[in-house]
N, C-alpha and C positions, 0 to 999 in steps of 0.2 A: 454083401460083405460089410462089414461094421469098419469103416473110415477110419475111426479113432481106435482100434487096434492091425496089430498085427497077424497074421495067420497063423505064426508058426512059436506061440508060446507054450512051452510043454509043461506038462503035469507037475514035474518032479525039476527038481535043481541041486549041482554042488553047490557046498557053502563048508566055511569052514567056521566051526564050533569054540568056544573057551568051556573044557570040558570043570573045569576047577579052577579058582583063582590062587593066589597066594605063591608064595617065594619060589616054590618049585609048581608053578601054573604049567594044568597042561591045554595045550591045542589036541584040536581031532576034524577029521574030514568028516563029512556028514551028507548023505541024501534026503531032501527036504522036499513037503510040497512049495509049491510054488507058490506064494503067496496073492492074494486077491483084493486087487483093491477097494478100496471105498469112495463113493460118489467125490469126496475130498481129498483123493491122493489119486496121482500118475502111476504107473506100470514101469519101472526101469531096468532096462537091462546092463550091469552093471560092465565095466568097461578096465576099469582101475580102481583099484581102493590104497588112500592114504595110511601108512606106517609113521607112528610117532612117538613122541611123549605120552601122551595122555591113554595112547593104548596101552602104554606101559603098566602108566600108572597103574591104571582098571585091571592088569589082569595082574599085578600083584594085590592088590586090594581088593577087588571085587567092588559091589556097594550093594547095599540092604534092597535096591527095589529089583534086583536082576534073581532069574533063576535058571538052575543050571542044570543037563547044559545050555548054551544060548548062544547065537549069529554073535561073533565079535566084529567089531569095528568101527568107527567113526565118521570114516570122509569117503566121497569117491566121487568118480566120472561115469558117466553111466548114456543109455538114448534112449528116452521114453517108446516105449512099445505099446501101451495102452493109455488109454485118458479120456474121461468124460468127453462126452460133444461139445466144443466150444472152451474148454477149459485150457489156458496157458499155464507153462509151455505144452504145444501139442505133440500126437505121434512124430518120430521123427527127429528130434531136438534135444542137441548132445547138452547135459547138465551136470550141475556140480553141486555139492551140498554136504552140511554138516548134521550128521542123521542126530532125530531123536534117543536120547539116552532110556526112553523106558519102553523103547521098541526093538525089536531083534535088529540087530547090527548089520553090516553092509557086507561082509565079505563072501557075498554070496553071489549067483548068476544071477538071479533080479531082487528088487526088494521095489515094494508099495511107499511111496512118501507124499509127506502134505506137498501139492504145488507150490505154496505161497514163501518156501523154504528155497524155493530153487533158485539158482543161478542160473543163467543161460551161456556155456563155454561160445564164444566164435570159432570159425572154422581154423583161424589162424594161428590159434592157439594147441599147441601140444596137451594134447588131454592128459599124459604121464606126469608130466608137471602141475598141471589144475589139478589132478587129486589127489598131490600131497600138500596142499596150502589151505584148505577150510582151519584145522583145528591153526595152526602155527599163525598162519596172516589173518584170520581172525580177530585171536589173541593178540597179536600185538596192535592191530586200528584200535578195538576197544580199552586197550591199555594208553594209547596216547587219548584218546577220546576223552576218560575220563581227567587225564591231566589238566586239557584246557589251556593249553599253553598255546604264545601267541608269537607271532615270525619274531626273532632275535631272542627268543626264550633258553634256557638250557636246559639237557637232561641228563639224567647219567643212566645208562640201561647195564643192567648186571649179565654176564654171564651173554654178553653179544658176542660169541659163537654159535651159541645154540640157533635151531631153527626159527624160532620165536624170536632171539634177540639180532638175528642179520635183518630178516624183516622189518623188524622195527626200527632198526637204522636206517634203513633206506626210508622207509615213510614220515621216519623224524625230519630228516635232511630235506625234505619233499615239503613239507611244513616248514625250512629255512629254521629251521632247533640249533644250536649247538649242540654236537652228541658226544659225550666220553662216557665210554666202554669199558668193562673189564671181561677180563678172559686169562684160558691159564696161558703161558708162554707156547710160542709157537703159532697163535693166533691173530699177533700183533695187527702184521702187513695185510690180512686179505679184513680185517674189521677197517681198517684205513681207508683198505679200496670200495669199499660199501658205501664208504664216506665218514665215518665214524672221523669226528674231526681231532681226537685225542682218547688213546686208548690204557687203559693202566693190568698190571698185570693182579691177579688173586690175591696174594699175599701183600702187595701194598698194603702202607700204612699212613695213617695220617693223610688220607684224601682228600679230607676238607682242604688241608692247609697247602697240600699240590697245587690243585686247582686254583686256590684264591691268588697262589706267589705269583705261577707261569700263567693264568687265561684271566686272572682280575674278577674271578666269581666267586661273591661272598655267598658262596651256597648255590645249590642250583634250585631253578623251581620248580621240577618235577624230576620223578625216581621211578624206574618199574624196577621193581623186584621180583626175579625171576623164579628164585630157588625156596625165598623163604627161611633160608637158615642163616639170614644177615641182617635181617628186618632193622634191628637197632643201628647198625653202622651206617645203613643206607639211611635210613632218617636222619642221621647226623650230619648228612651231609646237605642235609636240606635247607633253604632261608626259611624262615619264619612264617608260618601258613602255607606253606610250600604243600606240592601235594606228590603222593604215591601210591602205583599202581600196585596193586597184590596177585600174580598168577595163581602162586600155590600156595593160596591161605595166609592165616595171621599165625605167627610162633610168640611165645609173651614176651609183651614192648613193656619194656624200660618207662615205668610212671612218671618217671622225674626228665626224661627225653621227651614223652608226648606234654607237661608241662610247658618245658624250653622251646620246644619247637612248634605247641601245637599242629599238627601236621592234617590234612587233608586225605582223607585215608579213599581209597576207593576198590573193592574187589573183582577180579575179573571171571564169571563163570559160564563159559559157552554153555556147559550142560544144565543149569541152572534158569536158560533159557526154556529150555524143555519139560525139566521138574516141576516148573512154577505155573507151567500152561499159561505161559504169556506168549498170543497171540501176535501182541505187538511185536516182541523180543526175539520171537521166531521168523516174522519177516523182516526184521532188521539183519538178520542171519544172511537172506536174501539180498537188498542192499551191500551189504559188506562185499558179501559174492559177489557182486557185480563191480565192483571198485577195486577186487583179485582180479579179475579177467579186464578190466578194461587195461592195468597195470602189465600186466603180463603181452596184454596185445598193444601196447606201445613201446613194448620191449624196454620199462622202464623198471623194474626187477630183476635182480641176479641170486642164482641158486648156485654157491660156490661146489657143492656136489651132488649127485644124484647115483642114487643104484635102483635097482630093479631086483625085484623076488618075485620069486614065482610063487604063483597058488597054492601051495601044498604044509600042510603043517609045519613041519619040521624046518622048512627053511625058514618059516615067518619066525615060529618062535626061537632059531638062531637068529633073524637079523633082531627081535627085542630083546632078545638076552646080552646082544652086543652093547646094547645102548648108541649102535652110530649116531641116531636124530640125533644125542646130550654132545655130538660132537660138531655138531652141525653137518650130518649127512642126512639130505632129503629123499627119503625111502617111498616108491609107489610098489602096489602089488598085482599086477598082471593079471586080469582073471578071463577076459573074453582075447 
């Protein structure tokens, strides 16, 4: 018997399909071969797969290097069942990862992935929870990352409700950031209890001038911007060289704002990792995964909610039609 697999990997597997993209995107169940690794990728047996933003985005949008139909999905937990001789992580060994964007997606009973991507989950760790955090706690390390901001620094993160911006409170605070938050009403008290040391609501106005009266900050020195449909107001609120993070792209900046401010701009693109076939950038993916799970296994992260969907078309594509993640609900999807 071959050590570094399993015995009982079958021919064929459910997965579920993005049959079409676009405003009225459809999902479909699908029976698939099993796919077969290469001397460079592990054998996973998929576990959970992550529900979120960026699945959203994709299956309204599509993108030019995808054909369809095609495996949707992005993140999951999974337990290696096949793997080269000697290759880490080996048979056995529950992992977490943020799959390749020009390869068939995760929502399926196994899927082949590069090892050097992987994370290693602990046992102490709730695998439902690890495989809704690749894309969201990702996104927000590399978003302070690029900041560069130094203990006593401040930031302001937009739209900390969302799954990306609770995350990124807590790893701000964790970093000793000052953080203020905006979000719509009703969000206030639980961005507080993240830590969020000062939270403002949507419709504020005049933030700079908030900020500078009540916390004495002529600006702050770093910005992630979440949405992208504020890009100028959040730069105004920045000191001078100041820098900001970009999730969802650049929308056109204000010439006479990037003059006054010149601002330090930095974009953030997990899949962009994948597109660009940076090696590097793909095991950095891994890194990050391991700084999720050490976080999570110190019980020093909080997930203000979670749901669970089952395997099946129809309810995944109600729970993305809902938008809960934009609300800050952390959605995993059941599949073994």
């Amino acid at each position: 018997m071959n050590e570094n697999r399993v015995t009982t990997i079958p021919e064929t597997m459910n997965a579920i399909q993005l049959a079409e993209p676009g405003v009225h995107f459809r999902l479909q169940q699908a029976q698939l071969s099993t796919p077969v690794r290469t001397e460079q990728q592990v054998l996973v047996k998929v576990e959970y797969v992550g529900l979120g933003s960026l699945d959203e985005k994709f299956a309204l949008q599509g993108t030019p290097c995808w054909q369809y139909p095609r495996v949707f999905g992005f993140d999951a937990v999974g337990t290696v069942v096949d793997a080269p001789k000697g290759m880490h992580p080996g048979v056995g060994t529950r992992v977490m990862w943020h799959n390749d964007i020009s390869t068939q997606g995760v929502m399926s009973e196994y899927v082949a992935v590069a090892n050097y991507a992987l994370a290693v989950v602990p046992e102490n760790v709730d695998p439902i929870v690890a495989a809704c955090l690749p894309t969201p706690g990702m996104t927000a390390l590399i978003a302070l990352l690029k900041l560069q901001l130094d203990e006593g620094d401040s930031v302001f993160i937009e739209s900390g409700h969302t799954c990306t911006g609770q995350l990124a409170i807590q790893f701000a605070k964790q970093q000793g950031l000052m953080v203020f938050a905006s979000c719509p009403d009703g969000y206030q008290e639980q961005l507080k209890e993240l830590g969020a040391d000062a939270v403002f609501g949507e419709q504020d106005e005049n933030l700079a001038d908030l900020i500078q009266r009540q916390y004495g900050y002529d600006g702050v020195q770093g910005v992630i911007d979440s949405t992208g449909k504020h890009t100028n107001e959040l730069l105004s609120l920045l000191q001078f060289c100041g820098r900001i993070s970009c999730i969802s792209g650049l929308s056109q900046l204000d010439d006479a704002l990037l003059f006054k401010k010149a601002p330090n701009i930095g974009v953030v693109s997990l899949p962009g990792a994948w597109l660009a076939k940076s090696i590097c950038a793909q095991q950095r993916m891994s890194f990050l995964g391991n700084i999720l799970m050490e976080n999570l296994q110190q019980e020093s992260l909080r997930l203000s909610k979670h749901e669970l969907v089952a395997f099946e078309s129809g309810a995944i594509t109600q729970a993305l039609r809902q938008k809960q993640h934009a609300l800050g609900t952390f959605m995993s999807i059941k599949v073994a």
